[in-house]
N, C-alpha and C positions, 0 to 999 in steps of 0.2 A: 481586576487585571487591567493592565495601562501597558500601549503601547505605540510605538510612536512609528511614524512613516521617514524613513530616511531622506536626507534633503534631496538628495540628489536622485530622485528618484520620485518627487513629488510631483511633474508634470506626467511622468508613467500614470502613476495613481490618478490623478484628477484625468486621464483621457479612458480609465477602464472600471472604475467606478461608476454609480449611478449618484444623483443627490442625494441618497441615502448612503450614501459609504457602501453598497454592495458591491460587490464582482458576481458576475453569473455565472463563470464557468473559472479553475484556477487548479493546477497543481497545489499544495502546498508542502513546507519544508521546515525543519527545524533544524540547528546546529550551535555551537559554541566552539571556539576557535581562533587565535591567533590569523593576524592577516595570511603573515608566510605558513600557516600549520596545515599539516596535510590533511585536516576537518574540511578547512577552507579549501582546499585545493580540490578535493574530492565533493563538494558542494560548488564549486566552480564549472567542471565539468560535469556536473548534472544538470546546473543552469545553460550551458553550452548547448547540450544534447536537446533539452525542450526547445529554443531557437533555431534549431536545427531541424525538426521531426514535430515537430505542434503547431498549432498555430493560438494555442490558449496561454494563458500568462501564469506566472510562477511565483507565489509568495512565499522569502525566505526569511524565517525568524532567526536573526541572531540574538544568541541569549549569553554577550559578551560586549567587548568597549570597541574595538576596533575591527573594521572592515576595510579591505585592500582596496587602496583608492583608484587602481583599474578597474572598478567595478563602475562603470556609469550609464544613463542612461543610452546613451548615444551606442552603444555597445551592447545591450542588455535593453531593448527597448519593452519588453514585456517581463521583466524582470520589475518585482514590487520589494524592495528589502526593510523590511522592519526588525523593530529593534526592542526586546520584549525584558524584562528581567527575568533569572531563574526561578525556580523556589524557592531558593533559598537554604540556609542552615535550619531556620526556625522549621522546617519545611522536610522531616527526614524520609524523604522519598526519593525512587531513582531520577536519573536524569530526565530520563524516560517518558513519564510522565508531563512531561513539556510537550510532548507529541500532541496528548491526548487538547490540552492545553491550548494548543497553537490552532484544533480546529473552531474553536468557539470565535479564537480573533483573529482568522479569516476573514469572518463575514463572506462568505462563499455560496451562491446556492447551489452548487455543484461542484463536490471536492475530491479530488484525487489526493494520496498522500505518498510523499517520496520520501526514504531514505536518503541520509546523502551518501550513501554506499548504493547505489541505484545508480540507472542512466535510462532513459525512455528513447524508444527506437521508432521506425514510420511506422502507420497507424495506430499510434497511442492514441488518439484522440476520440479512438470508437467508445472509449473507457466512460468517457462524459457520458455519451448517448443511451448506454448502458443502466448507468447508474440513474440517470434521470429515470429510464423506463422502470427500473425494477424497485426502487425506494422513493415511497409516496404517502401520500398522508394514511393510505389503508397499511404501507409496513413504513413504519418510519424509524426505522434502525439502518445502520452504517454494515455493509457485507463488505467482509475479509478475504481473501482466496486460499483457498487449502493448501496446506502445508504440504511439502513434499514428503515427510515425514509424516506417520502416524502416532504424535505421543500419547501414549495409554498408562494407567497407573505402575504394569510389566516393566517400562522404563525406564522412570523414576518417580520408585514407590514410594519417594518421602515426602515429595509434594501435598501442602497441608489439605489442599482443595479436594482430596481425593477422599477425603471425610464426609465432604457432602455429595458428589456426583457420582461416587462410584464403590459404594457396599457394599454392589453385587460385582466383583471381579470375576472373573475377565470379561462379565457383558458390558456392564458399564451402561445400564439404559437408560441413565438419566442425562447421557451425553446424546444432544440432538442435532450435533453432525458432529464431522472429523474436527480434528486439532487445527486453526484457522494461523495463520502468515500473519505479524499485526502491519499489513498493508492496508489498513481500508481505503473505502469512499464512500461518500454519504450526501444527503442531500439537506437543506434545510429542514424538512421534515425532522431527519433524526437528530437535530442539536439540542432537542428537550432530554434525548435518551444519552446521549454525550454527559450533557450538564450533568443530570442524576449521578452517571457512575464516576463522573471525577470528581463530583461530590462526597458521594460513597469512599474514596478514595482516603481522602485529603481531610475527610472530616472525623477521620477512623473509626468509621460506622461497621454493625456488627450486622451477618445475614442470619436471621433468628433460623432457631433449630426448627427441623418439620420432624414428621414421620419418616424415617429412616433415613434422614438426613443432617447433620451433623451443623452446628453452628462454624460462622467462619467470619472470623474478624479483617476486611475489605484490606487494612493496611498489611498485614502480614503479605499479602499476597506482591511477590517482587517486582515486577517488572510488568509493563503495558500491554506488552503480547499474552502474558497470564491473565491478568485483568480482561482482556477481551474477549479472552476466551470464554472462562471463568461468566461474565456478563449474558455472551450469549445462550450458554447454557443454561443460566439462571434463567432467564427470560425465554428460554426452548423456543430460540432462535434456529430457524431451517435453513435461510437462502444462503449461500455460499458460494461465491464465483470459482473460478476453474482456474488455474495457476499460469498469472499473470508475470508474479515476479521470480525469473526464473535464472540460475546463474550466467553472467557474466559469459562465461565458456558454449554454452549453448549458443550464442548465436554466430557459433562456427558454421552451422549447418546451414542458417540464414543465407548468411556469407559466401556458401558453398553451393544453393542454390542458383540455376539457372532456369530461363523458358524450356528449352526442353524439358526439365523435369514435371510440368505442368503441374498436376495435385497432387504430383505423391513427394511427399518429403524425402530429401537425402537420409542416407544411412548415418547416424550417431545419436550420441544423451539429444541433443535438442530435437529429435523425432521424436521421442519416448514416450510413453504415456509417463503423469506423475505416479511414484509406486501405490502399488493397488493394498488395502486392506481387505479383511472379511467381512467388516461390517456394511461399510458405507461407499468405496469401490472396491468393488471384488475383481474389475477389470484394469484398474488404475485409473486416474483422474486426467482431464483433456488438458492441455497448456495452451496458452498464445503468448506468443512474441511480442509483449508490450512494452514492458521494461526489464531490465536486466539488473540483477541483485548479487550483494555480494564483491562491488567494484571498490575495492579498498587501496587498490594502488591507483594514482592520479593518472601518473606516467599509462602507466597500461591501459587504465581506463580511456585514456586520450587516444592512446590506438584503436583499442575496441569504435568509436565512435566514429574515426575517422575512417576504419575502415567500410563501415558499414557504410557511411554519408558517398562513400565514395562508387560504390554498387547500387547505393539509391539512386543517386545523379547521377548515374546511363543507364538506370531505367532496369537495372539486374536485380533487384533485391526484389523478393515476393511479395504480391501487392494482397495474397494470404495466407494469415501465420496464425493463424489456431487450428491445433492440429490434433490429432485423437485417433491413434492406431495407423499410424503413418501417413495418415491424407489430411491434405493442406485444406481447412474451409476459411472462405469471408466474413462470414457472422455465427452469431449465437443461433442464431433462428436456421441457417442452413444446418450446423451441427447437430443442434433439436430434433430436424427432420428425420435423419439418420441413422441417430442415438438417442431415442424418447426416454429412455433407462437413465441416462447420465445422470448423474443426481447436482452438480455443479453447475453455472449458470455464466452466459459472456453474453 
């Protein structure tokens, strides 16, 4: 895999690099897109919003010929754009799988991954501090955040994976947590366990059949967010963060927040708990206000952003937004106190 640091963008690079080509800390981004295309435009206003609300820098893979020449340093000063080829035809995998892709050439020791249908809001940056504490050389695997959704074989039972993880329906006990968001973060540590399963992927490697477990040939399976799952289960992966990327529309309540309200969250979806299962929350799952998913109009997106930068900057926006049964906490470790049950992690 070859990819190149766009020119204009090469004194960025050379001031947050190390002599070894690493970054210590970085978003990163994949996309393909037409300058004027509204890919670009919605990866635009995600590199917006980290400028805005971060203070760590942003690598965005283009995996196409042109990028819009308003994009310069001088504007975008933590802004790294590289410039990657696809897969390819030779190559008949999803797009998708550039994601997986795009973390190996990072070179990152510490990686957040954006959707460009995302936008990251104030205190995103707890996410680093996070993922550095919880993935280490003793778990060196990349954790996901729970889906807001519980999918289970119930609904949709044609899902081929469902041959090896779950022959006992409706327990399903070889699934060793919920259904995971393909959000992750990861630390150098888990780029051994990355490499593996895009290997697995790409090389249409087969998971040999066990005891009441069903062979399952890696490529079939479609799409990155299956694959991660899929991964984690295989490997009876436990940690799981708490629901980070959450719609767009949710941060009305942010919004809606004032000092008076101190720790108790306004009234709407963005208080919520995420929906509860039987299995693994029976109470529903905690969310935080880190980024916002789902931002598919630019336009809109650009209000969403702006309104919020605009509550930050007089000091009205909450300075905390993870929340779990309508009260606002700072950290992971205050929530923990509170809620030693939760099974999710921040």
């Amino acid at each position: 895999m070859r990819v190149r640091i766009d020119h204009r963008f090469l004194k960025n690079y050379e001031r947050l690099a190390d002599k070894d080509g690493w970054i210590e800390r970085a978003f990163v981004n994949y996309y393909a897109g037409a300058p004027d295309g509204k890919h670009t435009k919605m990866s635009e206003e995600l590199v917006r919003s980290v400028h805005l609300f971060s203070n760590e820098p942003i690598i965005v893979f283009h995996l196409g010929s042109l990028t819009p020449d308003d994009w310069t340093a001088s504007r975008f000063p933590r802004l790294l754009l590289m410039h990657v080829s696809p897969l390819g035809p030779a190559v008949p995998r999803s797009f998708n799988f550039n994601k997986i892709r795009s973390f190996l050439l990072a070179r990152v020791r510490v990686g957040v991954e954006l959707d460009s249908d995302q936008f990251v809001a104030p205190g995103v940056d707890y996410m680093f501090n996070m993922t550095q504490r919880e993935i280490t050389k003793d778990y060196p695997i990349p954790i996901l955040p729970v889906h807001y959704f519980s999918f289970t074989q119930k609904d949709a039972p044609s899902n081929i994976w469902w041959r090896r993880f779950c022959t006992d329906p409706p327990h399903c006990e070889r699934h060793s947590m919920r259904w995971s968001h393909a959000h992750p973060t990861w630390t150098f540590w888990a780029l051994p366990w990355i490499g593996t399963w895009l290997r697995r992927i790409l090389r249409d490697e087969t998971l040999p059949e066990a005891p009441n477990m069903g062979a399952l040939r890696v490529a079939d399976i479609p799409e990155d967010e299956d694959m991660l799952n899929v991964a984690a289960w295989e490997d009876k992966v436990t940690k799981q963060w708490c629901k980070f990327d959450n719609d767009r529309t949710e941060f009305e309540e942010m919004i809606r927040w004032n000092p008076g309200n101190a720790n108790k969250c306004p009234s709407g979806t963005g208080c919520s708990n995420i929906m509860a299962d039987m299995r693994f929350y029976p109470k529903g799952a905690a969310k935080a206000h880190f980024t916002a998913h789902n931002a598919k109009d630019p336009v809109e997106t650009k209000r969403w952003i702006d309104r919020i930068n605009d509550r930050y900057q007089k000091g009205l926006y909450p300075t905390k937004i993870i929340i779990y049964q309508g009260k606002l906490f700072a950290t992971g470790e205050e929530l923990r106190a509170k809620y030693p049950e939760l099974p999710c992690l921040l």
